[in-house]
C-alpha positions in Angstrom: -9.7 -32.5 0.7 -6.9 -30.8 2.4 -5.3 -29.5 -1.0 -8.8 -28.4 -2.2 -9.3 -26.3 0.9 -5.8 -25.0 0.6 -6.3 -23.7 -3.2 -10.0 -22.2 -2.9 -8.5 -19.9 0.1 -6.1 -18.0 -1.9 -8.4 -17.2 -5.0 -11.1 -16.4 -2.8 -9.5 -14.4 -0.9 -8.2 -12.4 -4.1 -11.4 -12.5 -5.2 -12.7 -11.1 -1.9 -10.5 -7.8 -2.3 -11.1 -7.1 -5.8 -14.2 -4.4 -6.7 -17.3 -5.6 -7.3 -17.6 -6.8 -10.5 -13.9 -5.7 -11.7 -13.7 -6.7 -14.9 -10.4 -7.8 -13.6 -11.5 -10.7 -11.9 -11.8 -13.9 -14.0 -14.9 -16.2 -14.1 -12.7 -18.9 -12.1 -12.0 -16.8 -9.3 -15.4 -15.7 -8.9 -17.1 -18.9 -8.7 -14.0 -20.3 -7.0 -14.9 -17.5 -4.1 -18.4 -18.5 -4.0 -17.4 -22.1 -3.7 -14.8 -21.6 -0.9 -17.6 -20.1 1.4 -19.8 -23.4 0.3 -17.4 -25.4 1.5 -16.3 -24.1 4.8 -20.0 -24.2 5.6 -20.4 -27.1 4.7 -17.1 -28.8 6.2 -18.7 -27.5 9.5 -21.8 -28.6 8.9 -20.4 -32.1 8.2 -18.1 -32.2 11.5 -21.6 -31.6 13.2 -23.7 -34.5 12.1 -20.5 -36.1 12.4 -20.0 -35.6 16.3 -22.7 -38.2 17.2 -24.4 -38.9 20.5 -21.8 -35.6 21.7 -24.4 -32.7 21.7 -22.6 -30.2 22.9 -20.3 -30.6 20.7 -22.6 -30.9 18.0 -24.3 -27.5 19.2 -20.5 -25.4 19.3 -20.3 -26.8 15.5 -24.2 -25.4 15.2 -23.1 -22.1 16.3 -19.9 -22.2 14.2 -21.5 -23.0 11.3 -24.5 -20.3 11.8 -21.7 -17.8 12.0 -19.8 -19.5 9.1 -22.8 -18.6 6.8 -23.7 -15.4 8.2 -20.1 -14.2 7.2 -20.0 -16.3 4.1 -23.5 -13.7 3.0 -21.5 -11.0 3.8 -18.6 -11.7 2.2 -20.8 -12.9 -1.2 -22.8 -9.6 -0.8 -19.8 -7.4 -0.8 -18.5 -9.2 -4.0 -21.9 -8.7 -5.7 -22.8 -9.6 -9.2 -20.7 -10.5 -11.9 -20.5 -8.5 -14.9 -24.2 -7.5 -13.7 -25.1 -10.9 -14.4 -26.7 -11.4 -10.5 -28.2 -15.3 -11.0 -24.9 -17.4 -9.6 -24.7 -14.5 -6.7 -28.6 -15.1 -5.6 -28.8 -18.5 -5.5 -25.4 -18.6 -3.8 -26.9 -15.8 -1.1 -30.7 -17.9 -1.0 -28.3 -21.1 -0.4 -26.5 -19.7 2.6 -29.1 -17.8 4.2 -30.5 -21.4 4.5 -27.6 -22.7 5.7 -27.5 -20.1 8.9 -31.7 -20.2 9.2 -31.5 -23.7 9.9 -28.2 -23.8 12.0 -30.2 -21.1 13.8 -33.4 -22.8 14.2 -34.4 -26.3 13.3 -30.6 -27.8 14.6 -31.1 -25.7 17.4 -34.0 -27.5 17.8 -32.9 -31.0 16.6 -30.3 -30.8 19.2 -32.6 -29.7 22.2 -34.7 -32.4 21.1 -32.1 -35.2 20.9 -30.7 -34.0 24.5 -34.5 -34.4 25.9 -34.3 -37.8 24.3 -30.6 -38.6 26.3 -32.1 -37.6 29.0 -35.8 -39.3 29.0 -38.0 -37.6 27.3 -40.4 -39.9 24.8 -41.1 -41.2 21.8 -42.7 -37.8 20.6 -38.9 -36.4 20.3 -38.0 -38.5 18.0 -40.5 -38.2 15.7 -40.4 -34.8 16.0 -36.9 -34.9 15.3 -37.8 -36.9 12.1 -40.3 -34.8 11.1 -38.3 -31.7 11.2 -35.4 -33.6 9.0 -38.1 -33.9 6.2 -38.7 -30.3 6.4 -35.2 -29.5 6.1 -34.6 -31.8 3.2 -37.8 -30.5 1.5 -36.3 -27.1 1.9 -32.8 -27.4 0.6 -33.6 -29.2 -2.4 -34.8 -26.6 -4.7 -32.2 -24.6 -3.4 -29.3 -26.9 -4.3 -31.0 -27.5 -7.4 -31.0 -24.0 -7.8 -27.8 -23.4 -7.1 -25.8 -26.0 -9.1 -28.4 -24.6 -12.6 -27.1 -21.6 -12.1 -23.2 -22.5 -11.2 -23.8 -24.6 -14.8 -25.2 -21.9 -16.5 -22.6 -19.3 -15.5 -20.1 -21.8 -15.8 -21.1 -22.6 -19.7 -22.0 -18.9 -20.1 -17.6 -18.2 -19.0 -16.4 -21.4 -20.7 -14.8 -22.9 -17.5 -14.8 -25.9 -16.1 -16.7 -26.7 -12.9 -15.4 -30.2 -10.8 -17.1 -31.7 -7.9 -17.0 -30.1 -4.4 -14.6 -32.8 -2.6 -16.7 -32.7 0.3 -19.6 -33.9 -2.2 -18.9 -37.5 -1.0 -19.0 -36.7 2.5 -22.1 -35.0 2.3 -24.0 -37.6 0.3 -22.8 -40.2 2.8 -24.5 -38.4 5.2 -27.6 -39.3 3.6 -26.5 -43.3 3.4 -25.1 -44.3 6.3 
């Protein structure tokens, strides 16, 4: 995971300096820089369900990660379509705007909840806690699904190759403990 992290960084931030849409810029690099901010979100996002029964932990890595994404926008706005071809660009910005609405808000609230839990509070917490996991789940799905159509179709459209996010394991163990 190390290595993968280490090679995303350069090309992305290649890609990052180079003029919107420059014809310059190769396929690879630009999905390369879209992936890069995908995974630092995500690696954060992982270290926080991760830190267990350590909430305030748990909530620094919330507010990490919410930053994370805000940038990661940014940084995907500013780097815009490619060739004017803007699907691989939304679905990349819809994804992440997720990603820091929900660091934002419901694990915000997941994490108030679970400390009221520590700390006494009732049965109630819990199932809101469940309850507001569904949503989340509900949420992200036709975004990822989304997202990955239109990473294939650009990737098929380029001819390149597209492998598994390494951290694709780690998130779907998330799921299965």
């Amino acid at each position: 995971m190390q290595n993968f992290i280490k090679i995303a960084f350069p090309v992305a931030f290649a890609a990052f300096f180079s003029c919107k849409g420059k014809p310059s810029m190769t396929p690879t690099a630009y999905n390369d820089s879209i992936v890069a901010h995908q995974t630092l979100i995500a690696r954060l996002m992982i270290d926080m369900a991760n830190a267990g029964d350590d909430i305030q932990k748990a909530q620094e890595l919330r507010q990490k990660a919410a930053a994370q994404a805000e940038a990661s926008v940014k940084a995907i706005e500013n780097l815009g379509p490619y060739q004017d071809d803007r699907k691989l660009l939304d679905a990349a910005l819809n994804l992440f705007n997720f990603y820091k609405d929900i660091c934002n808000n419901e694990f915000k609230e997941l994490y108030d909840l679970a400390n009221n839990t520590i700390h006494g509070g009732d049965s109630t917490s819990l199932k809101k806690m469940m309850e507001i996991n569904e949503r989340i789940a509900e949420k992200e799905k036709p975004l990822d699904e989304a997202f990955a159509s239109a990473q294939k179709e650009f990737a098929e459209k380029h001819k390149i190759k597209i492998e598994e996010n390494a951290l694709q394991k780690e998130i779907d163990a998330l799921g299965n403990p």
